[in-house]
Residue, then its C-alpha position, 0 to 999 in steps of 0.5 A: x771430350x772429342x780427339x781425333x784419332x790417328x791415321x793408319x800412315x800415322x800409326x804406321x809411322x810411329x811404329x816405323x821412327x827410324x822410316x818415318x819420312x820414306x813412309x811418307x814418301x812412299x806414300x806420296x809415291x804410291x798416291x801420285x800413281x794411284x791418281x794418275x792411273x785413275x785419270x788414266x782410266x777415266x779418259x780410256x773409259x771415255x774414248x773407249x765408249x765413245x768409239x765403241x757407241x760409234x762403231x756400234x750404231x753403225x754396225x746393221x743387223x743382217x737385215x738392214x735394220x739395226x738392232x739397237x737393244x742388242x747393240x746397246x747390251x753387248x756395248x755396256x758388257x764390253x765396257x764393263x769389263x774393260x773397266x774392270x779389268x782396267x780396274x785388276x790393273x790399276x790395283x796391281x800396279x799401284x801395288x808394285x809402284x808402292x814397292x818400287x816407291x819404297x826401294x826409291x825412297x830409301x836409295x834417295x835417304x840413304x846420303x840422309x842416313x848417312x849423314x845422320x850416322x856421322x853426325x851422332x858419332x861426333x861429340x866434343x872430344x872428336x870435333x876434329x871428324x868430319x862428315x866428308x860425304x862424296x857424290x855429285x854436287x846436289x841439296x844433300x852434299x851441300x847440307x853435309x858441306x854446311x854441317x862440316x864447315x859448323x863443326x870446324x866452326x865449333x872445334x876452333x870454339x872449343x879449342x880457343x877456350x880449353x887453351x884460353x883457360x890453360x894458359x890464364x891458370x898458368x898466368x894466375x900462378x904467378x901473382x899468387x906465387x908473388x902473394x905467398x912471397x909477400x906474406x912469408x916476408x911480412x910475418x918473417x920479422x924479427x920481432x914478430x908480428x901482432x896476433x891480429x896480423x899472424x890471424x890475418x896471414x893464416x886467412x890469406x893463406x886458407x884464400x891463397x891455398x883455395x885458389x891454388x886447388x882451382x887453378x889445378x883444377x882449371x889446368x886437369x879439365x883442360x888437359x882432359x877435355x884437349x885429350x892431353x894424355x901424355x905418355x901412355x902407362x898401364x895403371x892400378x884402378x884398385x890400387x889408386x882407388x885404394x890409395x885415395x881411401x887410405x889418404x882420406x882415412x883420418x877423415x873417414x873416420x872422423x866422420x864415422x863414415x862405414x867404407x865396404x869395398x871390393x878390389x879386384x886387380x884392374x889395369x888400365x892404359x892411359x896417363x896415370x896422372x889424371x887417373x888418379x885425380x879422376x879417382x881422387x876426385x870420385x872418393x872425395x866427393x863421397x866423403x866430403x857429401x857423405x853424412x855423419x855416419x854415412x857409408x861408401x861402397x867401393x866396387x872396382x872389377x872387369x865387366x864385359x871386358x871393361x873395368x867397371x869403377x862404382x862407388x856408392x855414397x850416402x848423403x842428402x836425397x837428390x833428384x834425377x834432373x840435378x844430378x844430371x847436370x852434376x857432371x857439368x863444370x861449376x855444378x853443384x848441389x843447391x845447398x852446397x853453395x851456402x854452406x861454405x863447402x870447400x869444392x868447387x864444382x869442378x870434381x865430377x866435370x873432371x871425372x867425366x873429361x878424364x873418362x872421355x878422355x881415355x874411351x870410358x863413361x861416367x853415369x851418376x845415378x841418385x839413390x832412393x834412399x839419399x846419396x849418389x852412385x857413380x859408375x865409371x867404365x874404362x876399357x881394359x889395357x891390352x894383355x901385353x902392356x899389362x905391367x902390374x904396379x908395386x902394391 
């Protein structure tokens, strides 16, 4: 089997990714010269032979008679060092045009560049920057015009739907609130009610309760990914960590589940309230996908000058490309959809808003040996607002 084997701007190229087009300019700079100065020295070639051969023919020896052999040598002798001195010229000169080629490419890509640099800063949660590149009305100015109308474009997208969904999920209390009302009356009679219509009210009740915890849910995404922080409070990461295991202890041990952690005191900034669902969120996750005498690792400590949240859990083995997708809304495991679990697919998407929301990360690994690794990082709060909560 034959393959073509690369060229040497392409193997060039790969090794330059970040100047792949102003190598291919400079090239193309450095090409047009080379062709033009050969064109060049070619028409002064031939003038010159033709002038000289001219010159020389009516050049007479001193008696009279011309000495054509000796014409004819001397000629050929000056024209081969015109031609190779020409030659010592051209290569210097197409050396310099392709520094000069170079230079000029990268002042021509430099508005590029920065529009590239612009651009990959700007995510969902900072659609409202915008590229605003100054200079003289040109191709590059209007592509940065085009890029900055779009993301108004997309930012009025995004906001339509992050209020859209808040304000239904504040609608949907209300006729769910009017359902409970209707069923407290209906099993409050006196003589009481048949044990088919008691079953039946604890039913829509379990409905009622499920609903509940996903409008909630709808209204935590929303106020996180719209940067709603509210007021700004420094928060115990370990002790609402700590706070969430002691809440789900029943049910850790029911389920024989092994808990290791490490709690160094941590503070940071930020609205205490999606903290602690941000955090709830992560260690429910754990034991409601965990095994029967699984286990989960908590470690909360400062690294590199930022809290480091990791929670390790064991469960079912999972691959890379479904837990990348774990963070989206509504994304859950395969097998979880058919086996009546009670999540919504809505925990680790807020768990990435709330970390956005506050400057942090989320980064969800899969374990080799089954289960999920979650690591969350937040900055610090500032050495003076660091108010330390009641244990």
């Amino acid at each position: 089997m034959s393959s073509r084997s690369p060229s040497f701007a392409q193997r060039v190229g790969r090794g330059l990714p970040g100047h792949r087009v102003r190598l291919r300019l400079t090239a193309l700079y450095g090409a047009l010269f080379l062709l033009s100065g050969t064109g060049l020295l070619a028409i002064t070639y031939l003038l010159v032979s033709r002038a000289t051969a001219i010159s020389a023919i009516a050049t007479s020896s001193p008696g009279g008679v011309p000495d054509r052999g000796a014409v004819n040598h001397t000629h050929l002798v000056d024209l081969h060092q015109l031609l190779l001195q020409s030659g010592i010229a051209l290569a210097i000169m197409t050396a310099v045009s392709a520094v000069l080629g170079w230079v000029v490419a990268g002042r021509v890509l430099a508005p590029l560049r920065t529009i590239t640099a612009r651009t990959r800063r700007i995510s969902e949660e900072s659609l409202h920057e915008r590229l605003a590149l100054t200079g003289a009305p040109d191709e590059l100015t209007e592509l940065a015009d085009t890029i900055d109308e779009l993301l108004a474009r997309l930012q009025a997208a995004f906001d339509a739907q992050r209020q859209f969904v808040a304000n239904a999920s504040h609608e949907l209390r209300t006729p769910l609130a009017m359902m409970r009302a209707t069923l407290d009356v209906a099993i409050a009679k006196p003589q009481g009610v048949p044990p088919q219509t008691a079953a039946l009210d604890a039913n829509l009740r379990i409905d009622l309760d499920r609903a509940d915890r996903l409008l909630e849910s709808f209204l935590v995404l929303a106020y996180a990914q719209h940067g709603s922080l509210g007021v700004h409070h420094a928060v115990r990461i370990d002790q609402l960590l700590a706070d969430a295991l002691a809440t789900r202890r029943d049910r850790i041990a029911k389920q024989q589940i092994d808990v290791q952690t490490v709690l160094d005191p941590v503070v940071v900034t930020g609205s205490e309230m999606l903290l602690a669902r941000m955090v709830e969120n992560v260690i429910e996750n754990a034991v409601l996908h965990n095994h029967r005498a699984g286990f989960i690792n908590v470690t909360c400590e400062i690294e590199h000058d930022a809290a480091q949240l990791v929670i390790e859990s064991g469960g079912q083995v999972l691959d890379e490309p479904t837990v990348e997708q774990l963070a989206q809304p509504f994304r859950r495991v395969g097998a979880d959809r058919t086996r009546g679990n009670p999540g919504h697919g809505l925990g680790l998407s807020i768990v990435a808003a709330v970390a956005g929301a506050h400057g942090g990360n989320l980064e969800l690994r899969a374990r080799a040996e089954g289960g999920l690794r979650v690591q969350i990082g937040l900055p610090l709060a500032a050495p003076v607002a660091v108010v330390a909560a009641p244990v």
